[in-house]
C-alpha positions as CSV (number, residue, x, y, z in Angstrom):
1,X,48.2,61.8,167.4
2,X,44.9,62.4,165.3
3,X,45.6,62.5,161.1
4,X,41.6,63.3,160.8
5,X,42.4,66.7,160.2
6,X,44.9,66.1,157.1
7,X,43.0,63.5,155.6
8,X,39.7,65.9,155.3
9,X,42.2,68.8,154.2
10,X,43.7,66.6,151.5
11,X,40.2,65.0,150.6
12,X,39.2,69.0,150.4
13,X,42.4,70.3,148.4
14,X,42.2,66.9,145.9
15,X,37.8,67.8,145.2
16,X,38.2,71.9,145.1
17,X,41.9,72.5,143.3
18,X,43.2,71.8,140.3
19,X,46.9,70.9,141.3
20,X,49.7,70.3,139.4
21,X,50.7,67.8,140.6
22,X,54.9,66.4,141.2
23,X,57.9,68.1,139.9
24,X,58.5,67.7,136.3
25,X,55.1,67.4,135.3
26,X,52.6,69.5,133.1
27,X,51.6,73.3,134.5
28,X,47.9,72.5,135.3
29,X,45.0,75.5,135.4
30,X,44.1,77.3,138.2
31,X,40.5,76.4,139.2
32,X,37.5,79.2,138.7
33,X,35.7,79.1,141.8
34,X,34.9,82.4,143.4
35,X,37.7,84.2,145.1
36,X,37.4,84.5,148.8
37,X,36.9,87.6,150.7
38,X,40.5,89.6,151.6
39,X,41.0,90.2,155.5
40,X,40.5,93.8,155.7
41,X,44.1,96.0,155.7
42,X,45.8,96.4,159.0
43,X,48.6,98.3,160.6
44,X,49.1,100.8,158.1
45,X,52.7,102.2,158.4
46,X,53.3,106.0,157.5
47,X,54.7,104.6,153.7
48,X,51.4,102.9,153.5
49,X,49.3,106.2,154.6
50,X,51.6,107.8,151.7
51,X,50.6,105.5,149.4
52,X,47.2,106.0,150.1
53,X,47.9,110.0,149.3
54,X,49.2,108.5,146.2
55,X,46.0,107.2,145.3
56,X,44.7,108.6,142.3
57,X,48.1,108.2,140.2
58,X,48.6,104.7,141.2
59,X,45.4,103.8,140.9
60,X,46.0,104.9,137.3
61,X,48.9,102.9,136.3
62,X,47.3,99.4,137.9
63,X,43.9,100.4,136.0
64,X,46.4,100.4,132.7
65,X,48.3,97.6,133.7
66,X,45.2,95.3,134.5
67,X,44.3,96.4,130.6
68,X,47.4,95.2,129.6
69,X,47.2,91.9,131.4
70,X,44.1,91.5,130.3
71,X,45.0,91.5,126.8
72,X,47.7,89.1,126.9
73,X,45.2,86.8,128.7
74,X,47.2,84.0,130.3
75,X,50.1,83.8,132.8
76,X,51.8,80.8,133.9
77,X,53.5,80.6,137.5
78,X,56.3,78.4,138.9
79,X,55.7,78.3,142.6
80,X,58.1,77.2,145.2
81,X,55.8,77.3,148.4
82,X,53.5,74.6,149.8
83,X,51.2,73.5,146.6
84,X,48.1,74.1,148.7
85,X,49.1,77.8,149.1
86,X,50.2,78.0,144.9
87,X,47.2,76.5,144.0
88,X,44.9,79.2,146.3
89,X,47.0,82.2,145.4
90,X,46.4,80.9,141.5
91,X,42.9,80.5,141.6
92,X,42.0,83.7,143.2
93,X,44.4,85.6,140.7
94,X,42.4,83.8,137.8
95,X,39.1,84.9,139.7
96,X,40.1,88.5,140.0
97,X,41.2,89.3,136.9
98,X,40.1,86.8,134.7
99,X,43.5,85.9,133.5
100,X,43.8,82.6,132.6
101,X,46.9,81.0,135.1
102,X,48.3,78.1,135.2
103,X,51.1,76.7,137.7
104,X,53.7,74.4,138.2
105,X,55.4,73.4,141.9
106,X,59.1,72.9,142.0
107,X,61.6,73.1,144.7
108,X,63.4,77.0,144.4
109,X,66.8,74.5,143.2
110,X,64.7,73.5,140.4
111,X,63.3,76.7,139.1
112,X,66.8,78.3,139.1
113,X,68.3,75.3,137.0
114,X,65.4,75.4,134.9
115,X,65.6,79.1,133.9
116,X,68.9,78.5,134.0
117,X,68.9,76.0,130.9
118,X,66.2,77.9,129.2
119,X,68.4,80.3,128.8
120,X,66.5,83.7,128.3
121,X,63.8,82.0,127.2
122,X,61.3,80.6,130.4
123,X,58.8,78.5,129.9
124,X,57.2,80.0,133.1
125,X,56.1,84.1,133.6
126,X,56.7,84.3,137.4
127,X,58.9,82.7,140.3
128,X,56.2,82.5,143.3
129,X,57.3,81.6,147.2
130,X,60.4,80.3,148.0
131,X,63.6,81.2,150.1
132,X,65.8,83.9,148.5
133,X,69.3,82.5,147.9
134,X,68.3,80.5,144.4
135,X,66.8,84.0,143.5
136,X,69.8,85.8,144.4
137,X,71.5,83.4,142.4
138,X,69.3,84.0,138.7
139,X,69.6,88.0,140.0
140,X,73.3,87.4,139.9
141,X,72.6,85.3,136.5
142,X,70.7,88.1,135.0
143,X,67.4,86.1,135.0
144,X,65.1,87.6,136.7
145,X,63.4,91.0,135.3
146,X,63.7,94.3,137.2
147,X,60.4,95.7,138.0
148,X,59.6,98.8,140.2
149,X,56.3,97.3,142.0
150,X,53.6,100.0,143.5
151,X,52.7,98.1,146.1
152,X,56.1,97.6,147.5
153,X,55.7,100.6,149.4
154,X,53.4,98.6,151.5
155,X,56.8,96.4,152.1
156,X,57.8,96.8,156.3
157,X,61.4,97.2,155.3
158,X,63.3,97.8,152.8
159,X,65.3,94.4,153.3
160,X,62.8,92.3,152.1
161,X,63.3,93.3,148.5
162,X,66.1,93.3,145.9
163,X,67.6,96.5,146.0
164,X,67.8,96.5,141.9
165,X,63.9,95.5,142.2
166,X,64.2,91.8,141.0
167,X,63.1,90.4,143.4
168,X,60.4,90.8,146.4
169,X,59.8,89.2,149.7
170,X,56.0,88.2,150.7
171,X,56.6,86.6,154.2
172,X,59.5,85.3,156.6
173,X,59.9,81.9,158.2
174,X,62.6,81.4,160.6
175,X,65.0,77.8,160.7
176,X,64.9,75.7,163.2
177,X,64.5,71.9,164.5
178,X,61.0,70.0,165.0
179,X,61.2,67.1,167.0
180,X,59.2,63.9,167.6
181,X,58.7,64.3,171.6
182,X,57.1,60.6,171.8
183,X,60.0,59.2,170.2
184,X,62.4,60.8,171.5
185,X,60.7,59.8,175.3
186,X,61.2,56.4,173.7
187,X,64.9,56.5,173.2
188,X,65.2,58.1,176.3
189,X,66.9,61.1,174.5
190,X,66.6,64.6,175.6
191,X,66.0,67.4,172.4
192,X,68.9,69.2,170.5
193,X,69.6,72.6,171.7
194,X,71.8,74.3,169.7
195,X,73.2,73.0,165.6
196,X,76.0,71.2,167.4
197,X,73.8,69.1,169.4
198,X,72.8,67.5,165.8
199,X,76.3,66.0,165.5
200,X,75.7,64.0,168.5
201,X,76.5,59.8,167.9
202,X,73.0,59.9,170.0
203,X,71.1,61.1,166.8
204,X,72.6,58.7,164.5
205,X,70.1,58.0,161.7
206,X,67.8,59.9,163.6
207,X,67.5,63.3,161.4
208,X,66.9,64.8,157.9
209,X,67.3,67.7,156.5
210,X,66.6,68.8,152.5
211,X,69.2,68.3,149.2
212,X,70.3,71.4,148.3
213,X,70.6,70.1,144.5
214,X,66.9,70.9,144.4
215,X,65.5,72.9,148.1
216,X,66.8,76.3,148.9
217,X,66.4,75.3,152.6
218,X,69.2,73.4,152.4
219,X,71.2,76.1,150.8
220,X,70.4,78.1,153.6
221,X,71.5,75.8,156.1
222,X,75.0,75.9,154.2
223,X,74.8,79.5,153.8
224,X,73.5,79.8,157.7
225,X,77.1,77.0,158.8
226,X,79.3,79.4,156.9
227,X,78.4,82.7,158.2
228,X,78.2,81.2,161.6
229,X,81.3,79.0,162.0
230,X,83.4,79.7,158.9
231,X,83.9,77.7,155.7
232,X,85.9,75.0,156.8
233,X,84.5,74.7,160.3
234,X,81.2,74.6,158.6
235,X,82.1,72.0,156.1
236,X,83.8,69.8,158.8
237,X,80.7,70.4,160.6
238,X,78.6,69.2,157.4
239,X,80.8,66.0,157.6
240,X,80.0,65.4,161.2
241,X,75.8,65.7,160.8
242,X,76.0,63.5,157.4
243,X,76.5,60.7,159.8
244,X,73.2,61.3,161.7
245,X,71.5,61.9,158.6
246,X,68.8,59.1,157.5
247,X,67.5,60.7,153.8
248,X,68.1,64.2,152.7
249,X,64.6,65.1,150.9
250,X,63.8,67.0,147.7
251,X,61.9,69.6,149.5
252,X,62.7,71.7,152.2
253,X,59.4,71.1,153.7
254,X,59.9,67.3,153.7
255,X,61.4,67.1,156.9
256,X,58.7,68.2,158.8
257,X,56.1,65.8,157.2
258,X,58.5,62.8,158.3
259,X,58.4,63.9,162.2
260,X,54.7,63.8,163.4
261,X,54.4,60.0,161.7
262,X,57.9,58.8,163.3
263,X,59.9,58.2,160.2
264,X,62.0,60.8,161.1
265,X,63.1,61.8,164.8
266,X,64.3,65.3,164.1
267,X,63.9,67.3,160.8
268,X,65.4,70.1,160.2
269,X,63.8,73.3,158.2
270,X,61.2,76.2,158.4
271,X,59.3,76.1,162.0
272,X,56.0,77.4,160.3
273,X,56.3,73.6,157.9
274,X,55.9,72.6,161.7
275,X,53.1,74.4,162.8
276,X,50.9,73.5,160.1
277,X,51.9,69.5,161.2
278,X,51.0,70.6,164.9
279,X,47.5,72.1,163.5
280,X,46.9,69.0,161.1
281,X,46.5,67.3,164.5
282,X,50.4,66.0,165.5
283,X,51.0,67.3,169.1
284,X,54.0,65.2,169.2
285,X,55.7,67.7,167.6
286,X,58.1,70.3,169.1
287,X,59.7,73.2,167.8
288,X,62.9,74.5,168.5
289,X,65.0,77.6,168.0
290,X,68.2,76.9,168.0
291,X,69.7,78.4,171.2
292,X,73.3,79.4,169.1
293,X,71.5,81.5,166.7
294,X,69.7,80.5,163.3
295,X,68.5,82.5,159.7
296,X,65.3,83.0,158.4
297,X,64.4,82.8,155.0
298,X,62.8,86.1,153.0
299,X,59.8,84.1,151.1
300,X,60.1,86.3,147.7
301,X,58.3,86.3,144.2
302,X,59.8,87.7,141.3
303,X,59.5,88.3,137.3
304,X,61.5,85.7,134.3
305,X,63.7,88.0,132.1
306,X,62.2,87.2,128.9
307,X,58.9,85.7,129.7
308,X,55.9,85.5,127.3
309,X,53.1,87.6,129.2
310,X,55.4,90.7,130.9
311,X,52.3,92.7,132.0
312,X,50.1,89.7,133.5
313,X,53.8,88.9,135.3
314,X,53.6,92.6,136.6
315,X,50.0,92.5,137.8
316,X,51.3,89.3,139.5
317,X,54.1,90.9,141.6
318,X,51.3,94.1,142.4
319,X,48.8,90.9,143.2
320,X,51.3,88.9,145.5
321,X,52.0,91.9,147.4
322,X,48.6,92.7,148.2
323,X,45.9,91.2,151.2
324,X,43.9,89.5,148.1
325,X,47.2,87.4,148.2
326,X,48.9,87.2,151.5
327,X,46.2,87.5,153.7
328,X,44.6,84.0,152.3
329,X,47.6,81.8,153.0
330,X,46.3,80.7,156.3
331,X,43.7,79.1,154.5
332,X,46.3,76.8,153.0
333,X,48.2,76.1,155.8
334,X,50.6,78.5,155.0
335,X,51.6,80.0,158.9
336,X,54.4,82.3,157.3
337,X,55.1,86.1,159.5
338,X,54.2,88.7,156.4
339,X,56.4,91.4,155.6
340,X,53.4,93.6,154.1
341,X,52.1,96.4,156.4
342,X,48.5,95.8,155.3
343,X,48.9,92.3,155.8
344,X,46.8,90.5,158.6
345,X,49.8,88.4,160.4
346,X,48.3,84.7,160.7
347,X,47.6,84.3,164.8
348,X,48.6,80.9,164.4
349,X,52.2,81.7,164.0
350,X,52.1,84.3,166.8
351,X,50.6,82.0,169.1
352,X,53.7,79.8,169.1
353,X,55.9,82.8,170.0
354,X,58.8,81.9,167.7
355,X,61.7,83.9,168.9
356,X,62.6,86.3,165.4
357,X,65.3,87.7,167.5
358,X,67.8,84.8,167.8
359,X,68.7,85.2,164.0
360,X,72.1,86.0,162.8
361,X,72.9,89.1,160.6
362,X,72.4,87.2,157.6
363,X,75.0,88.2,154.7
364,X,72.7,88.3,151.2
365,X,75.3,89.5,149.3
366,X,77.7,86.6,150.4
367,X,74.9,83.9,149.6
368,X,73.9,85.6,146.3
369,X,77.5,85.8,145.0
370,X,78.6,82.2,146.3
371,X,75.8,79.8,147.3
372,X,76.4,77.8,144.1
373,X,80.1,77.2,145.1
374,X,78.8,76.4,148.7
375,X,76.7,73.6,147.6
376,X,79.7,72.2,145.7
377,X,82.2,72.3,148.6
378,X,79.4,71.0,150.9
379,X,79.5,67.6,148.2
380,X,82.9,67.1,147.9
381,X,83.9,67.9,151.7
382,X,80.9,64.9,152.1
383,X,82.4,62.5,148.9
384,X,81.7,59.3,148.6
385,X,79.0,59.9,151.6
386,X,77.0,62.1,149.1
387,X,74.9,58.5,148.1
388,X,71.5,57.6,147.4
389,X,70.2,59.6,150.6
390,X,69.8,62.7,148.4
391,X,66.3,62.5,146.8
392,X,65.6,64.1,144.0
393,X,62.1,62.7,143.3
């Protein structure tokens, strides 16, 4: 195992990026360096081509719109992916436009109880990365701001938006397990298969998986157990895999940075959290589709109801659905599959073949209208077991 790799790539991020830093602290500036070159546009689809046809009279409205967002100046983003990624996506949206941004990363629970509290009144413009089900959730709460985006034509299916335009989806990751092969070798243990492998008295203490109080992975895996097995088979289920579960972390992508160093055996999350371990230099890490089907998560970005700078929000959403944005989250270690037609798909998430195909018909409508009562039968079918595992810092 070589941590070379990360240590130069966090040396890098901590020398070139202004970050912001943990949850709960202050949004921090983007930096002002100049903005990398987009990958050229590839695999235009026929809506694309029609957008291009289009040209002239959207080319009008974003010229006005970058007018407006100019004027208001300053645009301040909550973002819910890997800070590496927010931080890039920032900084080249400040270089672009020369809109002052600032940013702040919290977990997609936090975002939605913050908005929630505030009420109408965000202290944030723009929701940025993230699994879909907390947005669902403010959609449902009427916090999140319709907007009819021009480049969502550019989107590969309709599915990966909000059909009332609230939200829209920038990439897809897919759920899985990532296990610690040396480790396992060690315990003279053979991988998990399938999600009721996990339950195993083998595994005992062995895996983690995210708090869905504050990481909308962990609402999907609730989400994913109740479409799959029912909702009492899944919360029995739940009750089973607490008791091979060693810490359940704040962020959904916490699991995966426990497996390459041992502390955990198996995490379970988003298989592209994995690859970017693999690439930082752990091959002791293996990753696994579960062989009874999985989800995948719709990575989306969206607009506050009621936020300060509504155009330089717009220009966001027109921005994150663009190459300038997608196309550049490689460079943070961000292995996501687009769902933009002019987006160039990173070729180190193709190279590990992850089978997209073994997903279930994923019901949005059921998560958006009842995740929030999910996540409260998932703690009182766990009760008293619901202890200091669940971090929240």
């Amino acid at each position: 195992m070589k941590k070379k790799l990360a240590l130069l790539l966090t040396c890098s991020m901590v020398l070139g990026l202004t970050a912001c830093g943990g949850s709960g602290g202050e949004a921090t500036t983007a930096a002002t360096e100049p903005a990398a070159a987009s990958t050229e546009a590839s695999g235009q689809t026929e809506a694309a081509d029609k957008a291009e046809a289009d040209d002239t009279k959207d080319g009008d409205g974003m010229e006005a719109l970058i007018e407006a967002a100019k004027a208001e100046g300053e645009l301040t983003v909550y973002g819910s992916c890997e800070e590496e990624y927010l931080s890039l996506a920032c900084k080249n949206f400040e270089d672009l436009y020369g809109i002052k941004t600032k940013f702040q990363r919290l977990s997609t629970s936090e975002v939605y109880t913050k908005i929630s509290e505030e009420a109408g009144k965000p202290s944030a413009d723009v929701w940025f990365g993230g699994t879909t089900d907390p947005y669902n959730e403010a959609v449902a709460d009427g916090l999140l701001m319709e907007y009819k985006a021009m480049n969502a034509v550019n989107l590969i299916s309709e599915d990966y938006k909000d059909p009332t335009n609230c939200w829209y989806g920038i990439y897809k990751g897919i759920l899985g397990f990532m296990v610690n092969t040396e480790e396992l070798s060690r315990l003279n243990l053979e991988a998990p298969k399938t999600w009721d492998d996990l339950t195993k008295e083998e595994y005992k203490d062995l895996i983690m998986l995210s708090n869905p109080n504050t990481a909308g992975t962990a609402k999907l895996v609730i989400n994913t157990m109740i479409q799959m097995k029912g909702h009492d088979e899944a919360m029995e289920y739940f009750k089973a895999l607490d008791g091979n579960i060693s810490q359940y972390t704040k962020s959904g992508s916490g699991p995966s940075k426990m497996v390459g160093p041992g502390e955990c055996v198996i995490g379970i999350g988003f298989l592209h959290d994995g690859i970017y371990q693999i690439l930082q230099g752990y091959d002791n890490i293996q990753l696994i589709v579960p062989e009874d089907g999985t989800s995948f998560e719709v990575g989306a970005t969206a607009i506050f109801n009621g936020c300060a700078h509504p155009n330089a929000a717009k220009l966001w959403i027109e921005y994150a659905l663009s190459p300038e944005c997608v196309d550049h989250a490689k460079e943070a270690g961000s292995y996501q599959f687009l769902v933009l037609s002019n987006g160039a798909q990173p070729e180190e998430a193709a190279k590990f073949g992850l089978d997209m195909n073994n997903t279930i018909d994923y019901d949005f409508e059921d998560a958006k209208a009842n995740s929030s009562k999910y996540v409260e039968d998932f703690f009182a079918a766990l009760g008293s077991s619901a202890d200091d595992r669940f971090k929240t810092e």
